[in-house]
N, C-alpha and C positions, 0 to 999 in steps of 0.2 A: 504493500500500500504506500503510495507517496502524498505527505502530505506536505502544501506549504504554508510558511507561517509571517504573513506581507505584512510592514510597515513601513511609513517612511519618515526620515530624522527631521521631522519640523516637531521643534518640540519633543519632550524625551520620554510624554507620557506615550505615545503612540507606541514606542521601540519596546517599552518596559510591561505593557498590556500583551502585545506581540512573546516577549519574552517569558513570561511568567505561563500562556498558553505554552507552548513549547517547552518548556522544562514538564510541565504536566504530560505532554506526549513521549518525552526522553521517559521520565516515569514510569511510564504504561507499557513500554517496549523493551521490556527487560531482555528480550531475545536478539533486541537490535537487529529485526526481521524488516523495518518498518523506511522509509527513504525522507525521515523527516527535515526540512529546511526552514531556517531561520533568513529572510530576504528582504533587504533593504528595498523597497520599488526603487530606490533613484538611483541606487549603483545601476539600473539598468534602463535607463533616458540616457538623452543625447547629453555629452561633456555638461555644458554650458549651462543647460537648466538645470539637471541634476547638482550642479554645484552652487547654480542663482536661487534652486529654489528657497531652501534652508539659509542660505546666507538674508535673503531678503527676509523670510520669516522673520530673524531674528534682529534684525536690523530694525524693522517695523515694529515690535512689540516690546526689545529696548529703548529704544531712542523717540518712538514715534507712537505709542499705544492707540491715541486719539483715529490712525491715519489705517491703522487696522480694523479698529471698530467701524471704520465708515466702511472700509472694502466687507465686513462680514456684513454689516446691513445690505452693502448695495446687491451682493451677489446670493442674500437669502431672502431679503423681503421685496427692495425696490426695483428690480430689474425683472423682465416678465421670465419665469417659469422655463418656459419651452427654449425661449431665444438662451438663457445659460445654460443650458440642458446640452442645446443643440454646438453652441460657440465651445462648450468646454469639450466634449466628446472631440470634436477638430481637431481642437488645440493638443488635447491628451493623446492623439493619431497620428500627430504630428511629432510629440515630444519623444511619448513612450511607445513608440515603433520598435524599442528593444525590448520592455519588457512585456509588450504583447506577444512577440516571440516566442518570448521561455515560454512563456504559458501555453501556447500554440502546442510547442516542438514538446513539453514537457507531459502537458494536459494530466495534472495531477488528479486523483481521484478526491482531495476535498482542499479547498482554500481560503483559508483565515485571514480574513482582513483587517488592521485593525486602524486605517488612515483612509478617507475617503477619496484618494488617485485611486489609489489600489482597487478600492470597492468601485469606481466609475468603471476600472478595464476590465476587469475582473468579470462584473455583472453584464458588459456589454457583450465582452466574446462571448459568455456563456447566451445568452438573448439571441447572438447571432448562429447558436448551434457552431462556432470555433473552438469552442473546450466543451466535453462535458463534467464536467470536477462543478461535486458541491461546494455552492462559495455562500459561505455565513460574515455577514459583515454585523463587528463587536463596536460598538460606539461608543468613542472613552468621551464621551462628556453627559452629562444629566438631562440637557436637551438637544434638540436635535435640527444642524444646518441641514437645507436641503440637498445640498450636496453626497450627504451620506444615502440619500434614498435613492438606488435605479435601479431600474424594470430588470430582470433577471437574476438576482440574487434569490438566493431558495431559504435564507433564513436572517431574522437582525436579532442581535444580543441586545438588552439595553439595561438601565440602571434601575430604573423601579418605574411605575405607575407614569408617570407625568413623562416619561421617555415613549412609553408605550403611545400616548395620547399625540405627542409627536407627532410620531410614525406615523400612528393611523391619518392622523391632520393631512400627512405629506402624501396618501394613496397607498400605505405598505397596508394588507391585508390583516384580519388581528391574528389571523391564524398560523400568519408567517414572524410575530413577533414572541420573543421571551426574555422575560426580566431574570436574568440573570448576574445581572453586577457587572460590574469593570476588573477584571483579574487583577489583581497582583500575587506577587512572587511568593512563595509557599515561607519561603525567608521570614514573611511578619507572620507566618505564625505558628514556627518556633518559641519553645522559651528561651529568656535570657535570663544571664546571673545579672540582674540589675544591681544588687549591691555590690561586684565586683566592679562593674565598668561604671558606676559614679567613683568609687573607690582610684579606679584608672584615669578617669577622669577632673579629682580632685573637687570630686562634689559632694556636697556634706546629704547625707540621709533623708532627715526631716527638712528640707526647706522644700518649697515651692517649685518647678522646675519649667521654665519656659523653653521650649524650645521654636527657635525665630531661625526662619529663611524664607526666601524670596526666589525659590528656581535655580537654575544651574548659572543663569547670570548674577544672580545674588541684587537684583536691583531692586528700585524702594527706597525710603526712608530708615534703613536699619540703625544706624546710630542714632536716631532722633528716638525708636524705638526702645534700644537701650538705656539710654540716658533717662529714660521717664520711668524707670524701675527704682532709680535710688531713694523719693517716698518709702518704698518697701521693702530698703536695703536688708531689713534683718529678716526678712520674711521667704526671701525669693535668690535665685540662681538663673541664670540663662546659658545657654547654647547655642550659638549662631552659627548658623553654615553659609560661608559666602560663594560658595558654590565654584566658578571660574574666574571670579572678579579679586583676583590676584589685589588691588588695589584695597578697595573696600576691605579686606583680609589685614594688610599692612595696618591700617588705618585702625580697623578695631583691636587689634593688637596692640597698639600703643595706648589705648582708653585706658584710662586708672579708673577704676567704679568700685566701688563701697559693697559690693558684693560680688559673690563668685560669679564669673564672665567666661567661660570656653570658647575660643573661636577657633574654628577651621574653618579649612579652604573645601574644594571638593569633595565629597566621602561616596563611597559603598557601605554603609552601615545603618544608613534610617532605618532601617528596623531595629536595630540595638539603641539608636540614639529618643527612637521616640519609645520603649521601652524603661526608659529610666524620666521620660515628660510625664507632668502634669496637665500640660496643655502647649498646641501649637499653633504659632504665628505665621499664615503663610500665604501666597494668594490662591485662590482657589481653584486650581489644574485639579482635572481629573483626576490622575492618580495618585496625586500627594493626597486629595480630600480622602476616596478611596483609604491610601495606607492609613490616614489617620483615624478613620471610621473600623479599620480592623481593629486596630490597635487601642480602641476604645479611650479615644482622645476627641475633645472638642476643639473646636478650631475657632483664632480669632482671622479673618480674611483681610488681608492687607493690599494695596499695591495690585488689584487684580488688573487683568490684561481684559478691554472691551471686546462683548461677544461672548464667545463660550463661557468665559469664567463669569460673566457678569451673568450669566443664566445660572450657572453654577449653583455662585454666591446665593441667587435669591432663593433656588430651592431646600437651601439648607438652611436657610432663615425661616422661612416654613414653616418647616418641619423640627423648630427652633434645638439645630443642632448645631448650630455654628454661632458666631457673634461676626458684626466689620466694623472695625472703625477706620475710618477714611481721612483722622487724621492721626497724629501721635499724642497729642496733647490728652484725650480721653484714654488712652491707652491704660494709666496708671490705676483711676478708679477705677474700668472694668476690671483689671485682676484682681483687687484689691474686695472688690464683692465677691470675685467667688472663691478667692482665698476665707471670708468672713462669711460667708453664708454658704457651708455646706449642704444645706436644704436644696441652694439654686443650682448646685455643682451636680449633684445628684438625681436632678431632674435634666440633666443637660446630658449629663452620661446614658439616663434609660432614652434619652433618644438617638442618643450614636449607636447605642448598642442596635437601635430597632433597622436602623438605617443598613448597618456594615453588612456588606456580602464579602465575608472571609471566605469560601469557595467555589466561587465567581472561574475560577481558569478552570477545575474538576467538573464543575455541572457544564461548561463551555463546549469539555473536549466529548461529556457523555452524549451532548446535542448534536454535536457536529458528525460524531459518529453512528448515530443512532440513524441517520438519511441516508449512512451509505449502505450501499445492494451487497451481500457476502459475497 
């Protein structure tokens, strides 16, 4: 059986939902009988867009957030339907002529989508009778661009209730939709020795533990952030991950603060590091909200990116499983209550709890397997 497992690197939630299915299929194939692949879509477009696409992503929702939220309005609500539908298919025929190929020449018997190129090609050769491989498109965000919806996919994954309404909103049938969560990595849920890695990390037991980041570029207000904890020097600790922002890293490095401050740069270890939190600081991507809903953490949503995250955000205000504040200045008294009102703390957890789909990649790979023919 070959199965692929497509995402592409705009943004790191797409690679890491991709990822975490796949380690679930590694799982399953104890016989290593099975031809399973891990595939980038863009390693397979032409040079130039493959390397503009992700650059521009990140270019836009660094420097420019405002300039993204208008391209996600214009090409999910203002522009008519059919004409993006039609314009993007082109353009994707034009670009990804290579990784219609593989899938051609490969024609894998099931295909995991977990970025919505992937799921445009994907669902078209299958629509045009060029592959027959079940293709299940998994949708890492809460609601749902049009983009993620076309004619020939046999299945969509989504996050609960309000993803499903989505869908149907956008013409997917209900009987081709299932709420089955946004995978993450089997990694969060493991135990940890948390007394050992606060111990490792020079953090006292009994305080308060925030853990603050802002994505792999680490951007935001973070030190303004920090700096609004010293009110509650005796009470609280932090952890900041600056992600790639080598800069931002130096900078809170040299901060003197009145209580314990951790900073790193980069990590592989959010699952160990939100295991020793109280609560995390973050904007609200897919997979971060995800990990910290496994991990039975509330979240305050900072710095979010216009569009997905902004749909994000509100369904977890909702469903009041999150908190935002939008500037730093409130930052201090919201911890500050629910460090002192364990009553409000404890009502905020029975809703993460209600929320988390810890395994979201296991019920993924039973659905995806379940369509195909022995």
């Amino acid at each position: 059986m070959k199965i692929f497992l497509i995402y592409a690197r705009a943004g790191q939630g797409h690679q890491k939902a991709a990822e975490a299915i796949f380690e679930e299929f590694q799982n399953r194939d104890q016989a290593k009988a099975w031809d399973i692949r891990l595939i980038d879509a863009l390693d397979h477009t032409f040079f130039l867009f493959g390397r503009g696409y992700s650059f521009f992503y990140h270019l836009l929702v660094k420097h420019t957030p405002w300039l993204w939220g208008f391209f996600y309005r214009l090409t999910d609500a203002w522009v008519p339907r059919w004409l993006i539908e039609n314009l993007r298919s082109f353009h994707n025929c034009l670009q990804a002529r290579p990784f219609e190929d593989l899938l051609r020449r490969e024609n894998p018997d099931l295909v995991i989508v977990t970025h919505f190129l992937a799921a445009e090609v994907a669902s078209r050769l299958k629509r045009q009778g060029k592959i027959r491989s079940r293709v299940v498109v998994v949708v890492t965000d809460f609601l749902v661009h049009r983009f993620w919806v076309n004619e020939g996919a046999d299945a969509y994954v989504g996050m609960m209730e309000e993803t499903r309404k989505d869908l149907i909103r956008l013409g997917v049938p209900d009987s081709k939709i299932y709420e089955l969560g946004i995978p993450v990595s089997s990694r969060f849920l493991l135990p940890v020795d948390a007394e050992k890695l606060r111990k490792n990390l020079g953090l006292a037991p009994e305080r308060f533990t925030i853990l603050l980041t802002s994505g792999s570029f680490g951007s935001g207000p973070i030190r303004e952030f920090v700096n609004q904890m010293e009110p509650l020097k005796d009470k609280v600790q932090v952890i900041v991950v600056c992600g790639i922002n080598q800069a931002l890293k130096e900078d809170l490095s040299r901060l003197k603060t009145s209580f314990p401050c951790v900073v790193l740069g980069y990590v592989n270890n959010m699952h160990e590091l939100m295991s020793v939190a109280n609560l995390v600081v973050s904007r609200s991507s897919g997979l971060t909200t995800c990990e910290s809903l496994v991990k039975g953490l509330p979240m305050v949503i900072i710095s979010k990116i216009p569009g997905q995250e902004t749909h994000n955000a509100a369904v977890l205000k909702k469903h009041e499983a999150a908190f935002e504040v939008a500037e730093p200045a409130g930052f201090a008294t919201l911890v500050g209550s629910l460090i002192n009102d364990p009553a409000r703390m404890k009502a905020i957890l029975e809703n993460v709890s209600a929320l988390a789909r810890p395994h979201a990649a296991q019920e993924i790979a039973d659905l995806a397997l379940s369509g195909l023919h022995p």
